[in-house]
TILUM-381796 format. One record per residue (C-alpha): x, y, z; residue number from 0; residue in one letter. Coordinates in nm, 2 decimals, padded with zeros to 4 digits. Last residue first. Layout:
+--------+--------+--------+-----+------+
!     xx !     yy !     zz ! seq ! type !
+--------+--------+--------+-----+------+
!      X !      Y !      Z ! NUM !    A !
...
+--------+--------+--------+-----+------+
% end
This chain:
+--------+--------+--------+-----+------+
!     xx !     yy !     zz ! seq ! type !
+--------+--------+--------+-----+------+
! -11.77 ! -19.88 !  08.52 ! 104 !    X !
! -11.67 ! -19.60 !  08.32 ! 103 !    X !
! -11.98 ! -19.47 !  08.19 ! 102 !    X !
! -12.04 ! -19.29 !  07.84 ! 101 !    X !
! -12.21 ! -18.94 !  07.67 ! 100 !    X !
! -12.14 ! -18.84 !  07.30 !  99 !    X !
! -12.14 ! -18.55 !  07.11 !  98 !    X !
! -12.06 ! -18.48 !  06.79 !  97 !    X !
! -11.93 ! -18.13 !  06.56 !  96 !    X !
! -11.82 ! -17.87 !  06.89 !  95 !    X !
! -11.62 ! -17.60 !  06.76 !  94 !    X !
! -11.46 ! -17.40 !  06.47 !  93 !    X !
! -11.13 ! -17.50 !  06.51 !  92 !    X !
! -11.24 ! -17.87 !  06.56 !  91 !    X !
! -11.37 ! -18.07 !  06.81 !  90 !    X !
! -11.52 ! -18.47 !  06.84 !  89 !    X !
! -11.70 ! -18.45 !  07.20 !  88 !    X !
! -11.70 ! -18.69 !  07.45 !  87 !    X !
! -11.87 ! -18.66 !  07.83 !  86 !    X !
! -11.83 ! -18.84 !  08.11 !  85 !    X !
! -12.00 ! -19.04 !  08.37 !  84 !    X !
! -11.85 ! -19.25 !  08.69 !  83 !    X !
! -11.58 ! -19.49 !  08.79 !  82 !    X !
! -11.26 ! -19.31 !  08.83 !  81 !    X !
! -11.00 ! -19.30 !  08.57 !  80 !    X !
! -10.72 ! -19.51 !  08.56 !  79 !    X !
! -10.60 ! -19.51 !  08.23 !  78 !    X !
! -10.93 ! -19.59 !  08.11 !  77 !    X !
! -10.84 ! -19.63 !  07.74 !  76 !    X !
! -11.00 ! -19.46 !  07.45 !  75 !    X !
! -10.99 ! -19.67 !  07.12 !  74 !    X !
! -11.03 ! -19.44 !  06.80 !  73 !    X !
! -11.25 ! -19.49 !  06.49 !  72 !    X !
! -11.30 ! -19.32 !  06.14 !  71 !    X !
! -10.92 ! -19.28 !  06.06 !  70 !    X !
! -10.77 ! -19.03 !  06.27 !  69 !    X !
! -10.76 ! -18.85 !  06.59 !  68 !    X !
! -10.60 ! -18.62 !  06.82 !  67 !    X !
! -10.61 ! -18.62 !  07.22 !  66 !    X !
! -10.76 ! -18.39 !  07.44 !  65 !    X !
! -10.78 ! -18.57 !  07.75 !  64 !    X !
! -10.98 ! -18.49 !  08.13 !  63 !    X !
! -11.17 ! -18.14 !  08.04 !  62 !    X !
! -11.34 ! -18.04 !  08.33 !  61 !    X !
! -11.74 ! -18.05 !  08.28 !  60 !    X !
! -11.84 ! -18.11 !  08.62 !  59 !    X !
! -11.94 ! -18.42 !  08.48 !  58 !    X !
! -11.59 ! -18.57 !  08.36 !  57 !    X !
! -11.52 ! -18.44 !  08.02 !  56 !    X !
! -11.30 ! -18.63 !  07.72 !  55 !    X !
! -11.17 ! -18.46 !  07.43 !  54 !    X !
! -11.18 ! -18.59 !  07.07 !  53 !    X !
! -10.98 ! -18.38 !  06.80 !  52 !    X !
! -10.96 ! -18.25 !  06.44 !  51 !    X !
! -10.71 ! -18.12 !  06.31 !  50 !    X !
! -10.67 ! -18.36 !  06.03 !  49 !    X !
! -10.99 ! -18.52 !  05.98 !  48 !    X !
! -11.21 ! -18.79 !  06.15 !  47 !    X !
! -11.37 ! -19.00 !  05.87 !  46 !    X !
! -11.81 ! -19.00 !  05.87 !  45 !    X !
! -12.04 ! -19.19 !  06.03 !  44 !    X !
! -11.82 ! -19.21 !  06.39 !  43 !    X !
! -11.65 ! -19.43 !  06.56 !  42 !    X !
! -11.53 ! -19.40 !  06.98 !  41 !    X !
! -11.42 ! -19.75 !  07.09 !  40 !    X !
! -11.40 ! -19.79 !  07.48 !  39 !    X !
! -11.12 ! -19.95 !  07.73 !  38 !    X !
! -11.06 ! -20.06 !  08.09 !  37 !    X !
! -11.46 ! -20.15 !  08.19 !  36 !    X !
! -11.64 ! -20.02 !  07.99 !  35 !    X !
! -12.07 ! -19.89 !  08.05 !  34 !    X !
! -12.08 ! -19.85 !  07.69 !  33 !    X !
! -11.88 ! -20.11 !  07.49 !  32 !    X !
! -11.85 ! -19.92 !  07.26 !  31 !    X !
! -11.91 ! -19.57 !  07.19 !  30 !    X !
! -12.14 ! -19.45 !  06.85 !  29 !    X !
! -12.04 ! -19.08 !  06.79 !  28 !    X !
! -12.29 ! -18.95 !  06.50 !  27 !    X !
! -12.14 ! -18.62 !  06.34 !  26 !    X !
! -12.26 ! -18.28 !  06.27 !  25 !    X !
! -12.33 ! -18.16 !  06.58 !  24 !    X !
! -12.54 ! -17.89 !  06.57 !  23 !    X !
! -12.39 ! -17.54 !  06.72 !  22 !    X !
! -12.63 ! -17.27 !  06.82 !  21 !    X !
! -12.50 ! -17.23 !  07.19 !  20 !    X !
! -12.21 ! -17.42 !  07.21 !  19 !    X !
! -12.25 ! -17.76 !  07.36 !  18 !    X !
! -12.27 ! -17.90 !  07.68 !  17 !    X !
! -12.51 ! -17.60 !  07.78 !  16 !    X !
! -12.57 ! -17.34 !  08.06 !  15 !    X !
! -12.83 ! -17.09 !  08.06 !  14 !    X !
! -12.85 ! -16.81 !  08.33 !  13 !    X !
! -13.15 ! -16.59 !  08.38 !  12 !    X !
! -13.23 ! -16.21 !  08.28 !  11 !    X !
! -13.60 ! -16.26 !  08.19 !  10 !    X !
! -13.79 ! -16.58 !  08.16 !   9 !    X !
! -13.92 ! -16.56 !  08.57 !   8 !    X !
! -13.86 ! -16.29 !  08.71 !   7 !    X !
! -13.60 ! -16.29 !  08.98 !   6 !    X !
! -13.57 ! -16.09 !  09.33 !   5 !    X !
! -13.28 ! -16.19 !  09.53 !   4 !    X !
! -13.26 ! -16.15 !  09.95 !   3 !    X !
! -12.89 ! -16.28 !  10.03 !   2 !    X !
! -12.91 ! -16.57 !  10.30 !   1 !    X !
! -12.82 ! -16.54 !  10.66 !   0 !    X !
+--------+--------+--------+-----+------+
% end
């Protein structure tokens, strides 16, 4: 038996997002070699700063590593991850700033 609902269409409805609502990233991620195999490079256009951070999502949108970074590129290892797609995002206090999508093959 399934619950009787009654929805109108536009009104009251739940949005979900990969991103915070509002928030433009403010960085380009380039990743490669995209499908990997054991390892990926993550650069962006502009330095990573202190406090800032890249953290890795599988798709149900659990968060896998959260790991630091500096300099302007970063090399993400497998470490034994399953095959499949995931999400980056570069994060700081105030939230999301690039986005990125990649396979692990």
């Amino acid at each position: 038996m399934t619950n009787t609902v009654f929805h109108t269409v536009g009104h009251n409805f739940l949005l979900s997002a990969l991103h915070e609502p509002g928030a433009k990233p403010s960085h380009l991620l380039q990743i490669w070699p995209n499908p990997a195999s054991q390892f990926t490079t993550v650069w962006t256009d502009k330095p990573f700063a202190p406090g800032q951070r890249l953290v890795l999502r599988n798709a149900l949108g659990q968060v896998l590593r959260d790991v630091p970074v500096q300099g302007n590129k970063m090399e993400l290892q497998r470490a034994g991850l399953p095959a499949g797609l995931y999400f980056l995002e570069l994060r700081d206090a105030r939230g999301v700033l690039g986005l990125g999508k990649m396979v692990w093959e």
